[in-house]
C-alpha positions in Angstrom: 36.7 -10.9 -22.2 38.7 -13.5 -20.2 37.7 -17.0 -20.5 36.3 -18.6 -17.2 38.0 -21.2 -15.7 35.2 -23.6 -15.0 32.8 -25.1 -17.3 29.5 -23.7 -18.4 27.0 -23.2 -21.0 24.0 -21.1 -21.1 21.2 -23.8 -21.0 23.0 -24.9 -17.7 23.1 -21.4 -15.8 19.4 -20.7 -16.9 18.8 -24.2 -15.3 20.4 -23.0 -12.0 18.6 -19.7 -12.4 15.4 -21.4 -13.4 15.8 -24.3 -9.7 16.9 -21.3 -7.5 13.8 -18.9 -8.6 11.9 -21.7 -8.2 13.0 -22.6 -4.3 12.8 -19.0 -3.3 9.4 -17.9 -5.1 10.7 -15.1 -6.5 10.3 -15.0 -10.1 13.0 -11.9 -11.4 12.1 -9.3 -13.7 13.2 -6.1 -12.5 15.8 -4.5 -10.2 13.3 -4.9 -7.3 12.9 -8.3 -7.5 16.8 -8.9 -7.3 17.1 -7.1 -3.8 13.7 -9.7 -2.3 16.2 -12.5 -3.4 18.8 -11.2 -2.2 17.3 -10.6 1.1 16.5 -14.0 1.1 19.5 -15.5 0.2 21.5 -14.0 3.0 18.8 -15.1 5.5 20.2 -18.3 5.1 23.8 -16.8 4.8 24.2 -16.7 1.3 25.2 -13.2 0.5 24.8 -11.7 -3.7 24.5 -8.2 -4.2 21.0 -6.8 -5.5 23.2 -5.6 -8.8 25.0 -9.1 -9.2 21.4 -11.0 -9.8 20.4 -8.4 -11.8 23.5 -8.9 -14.1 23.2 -12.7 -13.6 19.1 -12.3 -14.6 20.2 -10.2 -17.4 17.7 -7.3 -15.7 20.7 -5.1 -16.2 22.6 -5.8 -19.3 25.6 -7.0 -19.0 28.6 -9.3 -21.2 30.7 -10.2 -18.0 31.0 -13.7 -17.5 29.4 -15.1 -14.2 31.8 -15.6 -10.9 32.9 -19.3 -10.1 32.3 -18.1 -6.7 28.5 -16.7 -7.4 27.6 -20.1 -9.3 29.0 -21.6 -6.2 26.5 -19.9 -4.0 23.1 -20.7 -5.8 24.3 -24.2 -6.6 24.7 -24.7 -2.5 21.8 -22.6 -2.2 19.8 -25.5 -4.6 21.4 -28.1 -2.7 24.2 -29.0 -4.6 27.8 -29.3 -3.1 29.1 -26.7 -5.6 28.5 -25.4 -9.0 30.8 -28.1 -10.7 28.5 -30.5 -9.1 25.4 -29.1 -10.2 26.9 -28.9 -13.9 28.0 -32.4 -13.9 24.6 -33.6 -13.0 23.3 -31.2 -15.7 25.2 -32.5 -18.5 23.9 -36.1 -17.5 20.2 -35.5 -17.5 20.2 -33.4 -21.1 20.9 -34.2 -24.5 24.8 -33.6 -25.0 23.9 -32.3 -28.7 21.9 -29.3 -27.1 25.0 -28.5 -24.8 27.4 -28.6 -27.5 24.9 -26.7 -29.7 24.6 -24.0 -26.8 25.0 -20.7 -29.0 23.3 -18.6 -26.3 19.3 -18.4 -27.9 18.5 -17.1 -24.5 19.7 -13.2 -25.2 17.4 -11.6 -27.5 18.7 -9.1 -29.3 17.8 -5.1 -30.3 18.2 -6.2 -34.2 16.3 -9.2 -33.8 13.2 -6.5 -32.2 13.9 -4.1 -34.2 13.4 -6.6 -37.4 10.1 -7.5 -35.9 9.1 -3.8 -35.3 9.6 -3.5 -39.0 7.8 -6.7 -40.0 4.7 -6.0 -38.3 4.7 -2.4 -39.6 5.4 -3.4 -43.1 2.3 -6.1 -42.3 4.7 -9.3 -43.3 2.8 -11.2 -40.3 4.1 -14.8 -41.5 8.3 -13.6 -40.7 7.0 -12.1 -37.4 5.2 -15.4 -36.6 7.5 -17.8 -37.5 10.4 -15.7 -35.8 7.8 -16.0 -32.9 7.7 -19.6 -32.8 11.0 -19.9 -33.3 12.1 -17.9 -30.1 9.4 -19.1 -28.0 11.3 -21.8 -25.9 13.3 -18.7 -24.6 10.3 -16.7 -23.5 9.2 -19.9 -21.4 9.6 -17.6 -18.3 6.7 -15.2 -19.1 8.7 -12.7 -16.2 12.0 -12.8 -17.7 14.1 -9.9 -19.4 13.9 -11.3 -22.4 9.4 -11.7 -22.0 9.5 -8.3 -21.0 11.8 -6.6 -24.0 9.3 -8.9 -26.5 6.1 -8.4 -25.0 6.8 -4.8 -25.1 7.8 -4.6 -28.6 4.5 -6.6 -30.1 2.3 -4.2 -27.6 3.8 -1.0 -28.8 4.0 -2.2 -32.7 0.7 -4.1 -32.3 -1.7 -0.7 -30.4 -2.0 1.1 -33.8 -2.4 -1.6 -36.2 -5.5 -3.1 -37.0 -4.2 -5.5 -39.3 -1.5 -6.6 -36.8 -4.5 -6.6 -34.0 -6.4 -8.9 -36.3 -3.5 -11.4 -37.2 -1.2 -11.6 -34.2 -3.4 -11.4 -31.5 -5.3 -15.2 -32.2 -1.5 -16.0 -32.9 -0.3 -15.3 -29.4 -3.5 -16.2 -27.6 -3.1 -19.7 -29.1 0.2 -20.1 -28.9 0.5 -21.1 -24.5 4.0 -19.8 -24.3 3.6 -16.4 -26.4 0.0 -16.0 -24.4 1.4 -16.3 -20.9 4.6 -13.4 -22.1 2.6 -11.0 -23.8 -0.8 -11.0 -21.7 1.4 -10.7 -18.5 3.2 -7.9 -19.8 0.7 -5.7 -22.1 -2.5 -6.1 -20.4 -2.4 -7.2 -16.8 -0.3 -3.5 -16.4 -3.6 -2.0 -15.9 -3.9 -0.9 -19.7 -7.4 -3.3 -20.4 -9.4 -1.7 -23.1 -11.8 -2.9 -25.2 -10.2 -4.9 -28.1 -8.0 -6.7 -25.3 -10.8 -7.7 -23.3 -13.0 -9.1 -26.5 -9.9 -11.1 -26.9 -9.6 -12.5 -23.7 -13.2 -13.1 -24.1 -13.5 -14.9 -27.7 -10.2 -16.1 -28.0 -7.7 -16.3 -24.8 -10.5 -18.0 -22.6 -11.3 -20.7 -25.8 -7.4 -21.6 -25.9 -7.2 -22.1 -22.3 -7.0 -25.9 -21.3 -7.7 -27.9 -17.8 -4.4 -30.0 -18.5 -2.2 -26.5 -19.1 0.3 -25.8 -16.5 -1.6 -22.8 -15.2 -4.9 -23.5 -15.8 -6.3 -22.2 -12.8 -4.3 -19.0 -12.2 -5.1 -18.0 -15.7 -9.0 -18.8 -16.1 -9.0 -16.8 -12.6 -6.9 -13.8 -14.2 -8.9 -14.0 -17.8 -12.8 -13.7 -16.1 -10.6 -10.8 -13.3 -9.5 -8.9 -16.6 -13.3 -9.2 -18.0 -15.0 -7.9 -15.0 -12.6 -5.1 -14.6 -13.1 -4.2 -17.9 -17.2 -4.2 -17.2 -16.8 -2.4 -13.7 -15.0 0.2 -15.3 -17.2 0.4 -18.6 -20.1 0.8 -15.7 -21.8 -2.5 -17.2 -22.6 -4.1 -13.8 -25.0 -6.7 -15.4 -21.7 -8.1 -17.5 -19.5 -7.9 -14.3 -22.6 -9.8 -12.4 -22.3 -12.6 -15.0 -19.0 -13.2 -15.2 -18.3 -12.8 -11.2 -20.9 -15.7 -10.7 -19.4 -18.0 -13.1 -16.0 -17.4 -11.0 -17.4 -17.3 -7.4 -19.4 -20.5 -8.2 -16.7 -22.2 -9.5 -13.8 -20.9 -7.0 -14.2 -20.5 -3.2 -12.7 -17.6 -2.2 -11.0 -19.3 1.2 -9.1 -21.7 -1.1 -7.7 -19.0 -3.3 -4.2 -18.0 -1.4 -1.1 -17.0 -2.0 0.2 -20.6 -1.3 -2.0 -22.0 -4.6 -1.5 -19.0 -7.1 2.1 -18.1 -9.0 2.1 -14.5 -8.2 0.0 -11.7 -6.4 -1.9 -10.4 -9.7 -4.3 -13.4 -9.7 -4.6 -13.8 -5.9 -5.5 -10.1 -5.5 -8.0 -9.5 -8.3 -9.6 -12.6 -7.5 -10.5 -10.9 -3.8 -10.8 -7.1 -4.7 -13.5 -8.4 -7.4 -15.1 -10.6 -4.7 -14.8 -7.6 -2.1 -16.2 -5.5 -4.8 -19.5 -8.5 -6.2 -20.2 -8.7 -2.5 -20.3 -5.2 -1.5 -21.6 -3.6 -4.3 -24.2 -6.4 -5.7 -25.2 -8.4 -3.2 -24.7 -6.0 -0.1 -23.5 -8.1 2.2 -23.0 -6.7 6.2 -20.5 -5.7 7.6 -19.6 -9.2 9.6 -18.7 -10.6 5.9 -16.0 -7.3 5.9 -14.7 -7.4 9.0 -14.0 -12.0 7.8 -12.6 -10.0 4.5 -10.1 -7.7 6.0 -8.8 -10.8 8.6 -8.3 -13.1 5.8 -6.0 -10.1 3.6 -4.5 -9.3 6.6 -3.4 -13.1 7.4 -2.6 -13.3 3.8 -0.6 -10.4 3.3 2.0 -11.7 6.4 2.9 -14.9 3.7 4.2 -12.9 1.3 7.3 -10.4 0.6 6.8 -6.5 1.1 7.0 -5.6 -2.4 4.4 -8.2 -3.2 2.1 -6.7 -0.2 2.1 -3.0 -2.2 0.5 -5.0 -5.1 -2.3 -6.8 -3.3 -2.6 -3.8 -1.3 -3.1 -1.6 -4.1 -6.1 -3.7 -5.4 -7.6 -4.6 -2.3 -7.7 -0.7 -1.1 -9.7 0.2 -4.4 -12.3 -2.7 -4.2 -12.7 -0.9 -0.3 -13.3 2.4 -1.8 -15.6 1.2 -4.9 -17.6 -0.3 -2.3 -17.8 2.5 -0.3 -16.4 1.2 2.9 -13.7 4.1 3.4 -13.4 3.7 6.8 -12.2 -0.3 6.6 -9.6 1.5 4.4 -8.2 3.0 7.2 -7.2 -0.7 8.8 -4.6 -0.6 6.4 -3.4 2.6 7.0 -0.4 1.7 8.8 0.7 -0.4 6.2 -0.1 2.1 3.6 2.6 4.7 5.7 5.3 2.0 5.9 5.4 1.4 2.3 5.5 5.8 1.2 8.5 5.9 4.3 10.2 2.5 2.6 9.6 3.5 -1.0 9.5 7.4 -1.8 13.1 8.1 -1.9 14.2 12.0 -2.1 10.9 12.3 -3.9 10.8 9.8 -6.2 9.6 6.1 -6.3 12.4 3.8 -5.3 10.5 0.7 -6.0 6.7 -0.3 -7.3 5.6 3.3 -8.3 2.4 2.0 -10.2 0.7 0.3 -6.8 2.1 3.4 -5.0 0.3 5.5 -7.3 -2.9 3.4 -7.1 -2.4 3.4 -3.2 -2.0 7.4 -2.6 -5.1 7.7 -4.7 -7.5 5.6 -2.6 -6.1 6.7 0.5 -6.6 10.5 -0.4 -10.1 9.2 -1.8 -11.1 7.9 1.6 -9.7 11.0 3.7 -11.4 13.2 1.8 -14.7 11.3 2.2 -14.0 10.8 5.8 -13.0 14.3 6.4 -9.9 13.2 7.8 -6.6 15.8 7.2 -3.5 14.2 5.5 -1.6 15.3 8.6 0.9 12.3 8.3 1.4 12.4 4.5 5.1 12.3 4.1 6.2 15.4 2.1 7.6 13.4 -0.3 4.1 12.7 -1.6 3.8 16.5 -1.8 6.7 17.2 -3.7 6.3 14.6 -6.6 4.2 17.3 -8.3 7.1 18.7 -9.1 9.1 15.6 -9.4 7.5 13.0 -12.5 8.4 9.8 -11.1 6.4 7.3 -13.4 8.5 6.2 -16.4 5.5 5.6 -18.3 3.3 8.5 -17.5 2.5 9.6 -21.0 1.3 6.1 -21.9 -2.3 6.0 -21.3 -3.7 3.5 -18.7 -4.9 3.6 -15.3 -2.0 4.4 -13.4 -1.1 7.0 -15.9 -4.5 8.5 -14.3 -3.9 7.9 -11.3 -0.6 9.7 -11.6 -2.5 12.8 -13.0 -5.1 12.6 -10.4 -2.3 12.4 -7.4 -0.1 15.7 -9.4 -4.1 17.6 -8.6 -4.5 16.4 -5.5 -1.3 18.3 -3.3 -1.3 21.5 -6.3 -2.3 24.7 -5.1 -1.6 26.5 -8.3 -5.2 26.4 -10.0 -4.3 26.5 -13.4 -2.1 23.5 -13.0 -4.9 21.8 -11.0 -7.1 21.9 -14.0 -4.2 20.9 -16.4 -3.2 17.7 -14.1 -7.4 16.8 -13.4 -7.9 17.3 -17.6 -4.7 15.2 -18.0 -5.9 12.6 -15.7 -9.6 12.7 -17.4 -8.2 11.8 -20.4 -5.8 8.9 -19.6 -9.1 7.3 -18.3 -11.2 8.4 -21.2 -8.8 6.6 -23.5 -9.4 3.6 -21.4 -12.7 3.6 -21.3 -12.6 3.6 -17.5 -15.8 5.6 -16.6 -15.8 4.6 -13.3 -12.3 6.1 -12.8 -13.6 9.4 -14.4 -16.2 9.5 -11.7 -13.8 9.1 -9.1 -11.3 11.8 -10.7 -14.6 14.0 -10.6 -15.6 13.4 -7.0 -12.3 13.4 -6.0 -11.9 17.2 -6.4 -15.9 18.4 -6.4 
């Protein structure tokens, strides 16, 4: 590996990194996210390849030394005249021990995982915490690689393990950094179930403070999490509860996309107050029609990619409501995103909201007695063609998944395989209302 001719250390380029996600609102933690900067970047005439972020990102791994001429462009990008500038300023404003003492903490390894795979197997907790601890400056970006490759490893090691449940789960959700990584990750994926959500309910929630940097975005995810996890248990006197506290304390025209971090917040916030107004309180259809305008407004603030998510959510409260035919406002949207993102039959970016989308939309045709006429045969053909990486991992997309296979196969036998699949993917979940929906969605 040749030796770059300019001077660098890790702490500094994860400082640039850290300043230009920050000025473009793009926090990067998949391939996906590397084209919207991109995108942006050469909107003001700054032009990186989606693959050169990623590398830079450490999305795709990579041991190749960083360009003088890519450090260049994001230090100009930031404001700085070039990247020598920006380091000189950097090694000003830090402590010159932790420059020299720059040993490059921010690349996790596979050992270092695979040590803590076996520590929380063997049930030596106090190694896995204290290695924990030790990383967690490095996991301060809860979107990172390096979040996503740790969260995934205490989720997986973690499901089975009651001990491990019982131990390491008031460890993370006390522990601000660790809590913001792993809940991001593990449960926020659609994959609530029940000893998440008494978590988030008798610990997360308690360790949450007013003077924490996300305060806000978090209690409104946490009491989000708590009333999905009672809508889909069918408990509507818990989801009542909880949806009072929030839409008491939080006015829904002050939550945007200009006051929250990311889109997960902002849309469960509104699909739970689409769905505590339209399926507690009844509201008219004047409240809706205020609804859909507001989304709509919304969703032109925000990158495509970040649309499919709200979308996604936003579509579902719709059809838990019953309103199918304000569904169809978005339906436009809905085709743009299958003709932009199924690619030769497969997902080319955000399969889970995809999923989630082609579901409710074939939900509200069918109960509209509208034809799929403009379904792109793409969505057809992924019965044949598994797209989701994850689809034997059971949570609701997985369902959804299953669900979408029944929907567009004529074969009866593997209709029933695909509905029974789907069935049980929600089962595991607990998500009863998503059964009923599987049910009615083929009766």
């Amino acid at each position: 590996m040749p030796k770059p001719k300019y001077d660098y250390t890790t702490f500094s380029i994860k400082k640039l990194l850290d300043d230009v996600t920050k000025k473009s609102g793009i926090q990067i933690h998949n391939i996906a996210d590397c084209g919207m900067l991109s995108g942006i970047l050469s909107k003001e005439g700054f032009q990186i390849s989606d693959s050169t972020l990623a590398r830079l990102f450490k999305v795709i791994a990579s041991k190749s030394i960083p360009s003088k001429y890519t450090l260049d462009i994001l230090s100009v990008y930031i404001g700085y005249q070039h990247w020598d500038n920006f380091y000189n300023e950097f090694r000003k404003e830090n402590d010159e021990n932790a420059v020299v003492n720059d040993f490059k903490s921010d690349l996790i390894s596979n050992n270092e995982l695979m040590l803590l795979k076996f520590c929380i197997e063997d049930n030596a907790f106090n190694p896995a915490i204290n290695y924990l601890n030790k990383i967690s400056p490095l996991l301060a970006n809860p979107y990172s690689a390096d979040s996503f490759k740790v969260a995934n490893q205490l989720g997986y090691s973690i499901r089975n393990n009651q001990n491990a449940q019982k131990t390491l789960i008031p460890f993370i959700t006390k522990n601000e950094i660790i809590r913001d990584m792993f809940y991001t990750w593990w449960v926020d994926m659609d994959g609530l179930n029940n000893y998440y959500a008494g978590y988030i309910k008798n610990s997360y929630l308690k360790h949450l403070y007013p003077n924490d940097q996300n305060f806000k975005q978090n209690e409104i995810w946490a009491y989000c999490m708590l009333m999905y996890h009672a809508l889909y248990a069918d408990n509507l006197k818990e989801y009542s509860k909880n949806a009072y506290y929030l839409f008491n304390k939080y006015k829904a025209e002050d939550i945007t996309m200009k006051d929250l971090f990311t889109s997960y917040p902002f849309s469960r916030f509104h699909a739970n107050h689409i769905i505590y107004n339209g399926l507690i309180k009844n509201v008219d259809n004047k409240w809706f029609d205020k609804k859909v305008l507001f989304i709509k407004n919304e969703l032109l603030q925000i990158p495509v990619l970040s649309q499919v998510i709200v979308l996604s959510q936003i579509v579902e409260a719709f059809v838990i409501c019953g309103k199918f035919e304000i569904v169809l406002q978005f339906i436009e949207d809905y085709y743009f995103f299958l003709k932009k993102y199924l690619k030769k039959n497969r997902f080319s970016n955000e399969e889970d909201s995809l999923i989630k989308l082609i579901f409710y939309f074939h939900f509200a045709f069918r109960e509209l007695g509208i034809l799929e006429q403009k379904i792109y045969q793409q969505v057809v053909n992924l019965k044949n063609k598994p797209s989701i990486s994850i689809e034997n991992y059971p949570h609701s997309y997985s369902s959804f998944y299953w669900s979408m296979k029944q929907f567009y196969t004529q074969n009866p036998q593997e209709k029933k395989k695909y509905f029974n699949k789907a069935v049980q993917h929600a089962s595991i979940i607990n998500n009863k209302l998503l059964i009923k929906l599987t049910r009615k969605s083929i009766s």
